[in-house]
N, C-alpha and C positions, 0 to 999 in steps of 0.2 A: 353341366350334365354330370348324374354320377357315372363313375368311372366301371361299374359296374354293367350301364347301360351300352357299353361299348363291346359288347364281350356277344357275336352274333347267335351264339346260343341261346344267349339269353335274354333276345330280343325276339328269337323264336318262338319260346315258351311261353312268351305273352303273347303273343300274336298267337298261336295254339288256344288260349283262355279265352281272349276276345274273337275268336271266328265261331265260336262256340252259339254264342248270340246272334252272329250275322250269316250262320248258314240258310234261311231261308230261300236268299233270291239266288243260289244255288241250287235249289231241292222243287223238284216241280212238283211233288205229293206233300209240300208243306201246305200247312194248313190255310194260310193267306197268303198265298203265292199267288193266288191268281189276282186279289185285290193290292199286289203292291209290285205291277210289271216292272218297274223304274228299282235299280239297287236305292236300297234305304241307307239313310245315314248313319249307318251303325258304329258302333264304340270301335269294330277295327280301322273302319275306314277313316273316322274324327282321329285318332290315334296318331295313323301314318301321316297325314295330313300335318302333324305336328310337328315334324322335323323330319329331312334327308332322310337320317341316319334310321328311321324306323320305317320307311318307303319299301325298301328293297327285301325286308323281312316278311312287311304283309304281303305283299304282291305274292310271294313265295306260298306261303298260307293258302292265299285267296285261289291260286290259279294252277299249283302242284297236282291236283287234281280233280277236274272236271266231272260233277256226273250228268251232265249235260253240254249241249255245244249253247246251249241259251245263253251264256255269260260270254261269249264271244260278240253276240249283237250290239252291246253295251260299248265295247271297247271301241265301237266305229261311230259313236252319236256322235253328230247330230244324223250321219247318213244313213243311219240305221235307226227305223221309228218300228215299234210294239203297236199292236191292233189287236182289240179283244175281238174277237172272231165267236161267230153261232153255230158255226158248222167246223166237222174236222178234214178238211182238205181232202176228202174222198177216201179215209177212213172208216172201217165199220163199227159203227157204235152198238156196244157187245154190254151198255152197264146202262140201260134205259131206266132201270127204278131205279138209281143212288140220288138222294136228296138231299145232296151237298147244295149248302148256298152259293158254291160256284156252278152250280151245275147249265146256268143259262151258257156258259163260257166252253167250248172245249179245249181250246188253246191261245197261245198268244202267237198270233203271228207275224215273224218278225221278216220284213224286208227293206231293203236299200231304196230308200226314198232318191238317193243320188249317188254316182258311181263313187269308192274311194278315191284319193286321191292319193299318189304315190309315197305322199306323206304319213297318209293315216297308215298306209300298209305299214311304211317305215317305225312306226310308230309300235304297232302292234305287237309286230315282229321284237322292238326293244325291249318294250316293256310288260307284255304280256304272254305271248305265243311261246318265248323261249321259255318261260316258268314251266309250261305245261308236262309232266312228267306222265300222267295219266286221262283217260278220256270218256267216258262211256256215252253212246247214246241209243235210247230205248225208244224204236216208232211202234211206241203200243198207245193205241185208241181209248186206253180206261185213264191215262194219264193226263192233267189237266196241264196246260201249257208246252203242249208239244211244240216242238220245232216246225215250221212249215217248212217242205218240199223248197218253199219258192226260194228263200234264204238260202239254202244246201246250192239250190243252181245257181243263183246268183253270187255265193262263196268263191262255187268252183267255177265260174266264170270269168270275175273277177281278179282274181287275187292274181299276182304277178308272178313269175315261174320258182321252184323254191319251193322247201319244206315251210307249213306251214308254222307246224310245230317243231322246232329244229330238232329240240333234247325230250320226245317224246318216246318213252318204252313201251308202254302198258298199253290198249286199247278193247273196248268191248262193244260191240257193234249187235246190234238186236232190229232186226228191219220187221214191220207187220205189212208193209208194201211192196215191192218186190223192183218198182220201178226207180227209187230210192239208190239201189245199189251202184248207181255210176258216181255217187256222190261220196264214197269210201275211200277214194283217193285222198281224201283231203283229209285221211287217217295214217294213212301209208306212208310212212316216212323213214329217211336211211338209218334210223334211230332206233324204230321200232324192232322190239323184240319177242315181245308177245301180245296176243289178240286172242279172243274167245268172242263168236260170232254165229250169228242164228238166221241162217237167210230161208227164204220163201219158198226158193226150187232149187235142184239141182242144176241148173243150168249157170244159176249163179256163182253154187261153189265152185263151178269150173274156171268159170269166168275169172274169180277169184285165183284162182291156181296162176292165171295168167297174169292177174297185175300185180301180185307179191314180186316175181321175177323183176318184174321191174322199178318198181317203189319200193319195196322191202326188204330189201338184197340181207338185212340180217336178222331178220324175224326166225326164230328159233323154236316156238311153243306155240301151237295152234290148239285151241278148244273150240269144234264144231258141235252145239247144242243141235239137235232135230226136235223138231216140233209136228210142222205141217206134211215131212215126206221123210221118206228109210234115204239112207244112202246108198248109191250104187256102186255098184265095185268097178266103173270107170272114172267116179267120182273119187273115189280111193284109194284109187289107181296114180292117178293125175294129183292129189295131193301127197300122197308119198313121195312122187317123183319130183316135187319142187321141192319140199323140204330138205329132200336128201342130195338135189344138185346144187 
């Protein structure tokens, strides 16, 4: 091996060149995301596959930043199976004349065929979960391949006690359900630092107020988007006061 190749910089830089091509089964508004649920054998993944030494660069790459939790299902196969689903899990469907050739599809729904075993957890945790430095997830109804409910419960059921994403900072959370919100735990980590979040009702943001204290002991930067309702000045009340105790 050139001696070059050892220099983790710039083992970075190419893995940076080759994720370029295998961003698809990351991006759930790619264009054939929905006809290729299974990660594709892309040039980063052949890559790392080739030696150790370029293992622990693309992992970095691949999993530094998340703009879906959908790449988390993958990391538990075989216990985790994708299913093209017709309907969106009680979702309002708001884009009835778009005439995408995925449009039979509105999501891939991903659930635990069989509990993990404390292996995969261990697992995950090694080699995947600790990468994770950033996170977004969007439950918006126009988006093909959303995440199901059922996976988020079955996440946060499952998974053993523990951050899930140990060396997570960043997080952006966008709910269009409202019932979803118990499942943002599995965001909240002693890591996190900042969050920018769009929930359904006030009740939530408060709700929220409450489990930052206790998951997020150092979350520092809050971006509250409003969409569906104003905020109340008990709601702003009760966030000023957690941030600043």
């Amino acid at each position: 091996m050139h001696h070059c190749l050892q220099i983790y910089e710039i083992l970075e830089m190419i893995s940076g060149e080759l994720y370029d091509e295998a961003e698809v089964w990351q991006n759930p508004e790619a264009e054939d995301a929905i006809k290729r649920p299974i990660m594709p054998h892309n040039p980063l993944l052949a890559w790392a596959l080739t030696c150790r030494t370029f293992t622990e660069p693309a992992l970095d790459i691949l999993w530094r930043s998340l703009q879906s939790p959908y790449p988390i299902g993958f990391a538990f196969q075989p216990n985790v199976q994708p299913v093209l689903c017709g309907s969106n899990d009680g979702a309002d469907n708001e884009d009835e004349d778009t005439n995408s050739e995925a449009d039979e599809y509105d999501y891939i729904l991903l659930g635990f065929s069989t509990t993990p075993s404390p292996a995969a957890w261990d697992r995950f945790r090694s080699y995947y979960g600790r990468q994770v430095r950033a996170i977004e997830f969007w439950d918006c109804p126009l988006w093909k391949c959303m995440v199901s409910p059922r996976f988020l419960a079955e996440l946060t059921a499952y998974r053993p006690p523990g951050d899930l994403f140990p060396n997570l900072r960043e997080a952006r959370w966008f709910e269009h359900r409202k019932e979803l919100f118990p499942h943002i735990t599995l965001f909240l980590t002693t890591t996190l630092t900042s969050i920018t979040i769009s929930f359904k009702s006030n009740t939530n943001v408060i709700r929220f107020c409450d489990l930052i204290r206790v998951f997020a002991p150092a979350l520092k930067h809050v971006v509250i988007e409003y969409y569906s309702f104003r905020p109340t000045p008990a709601m702003q009340v009760a966030l000023t006061r957690t941030l600043s105790s």
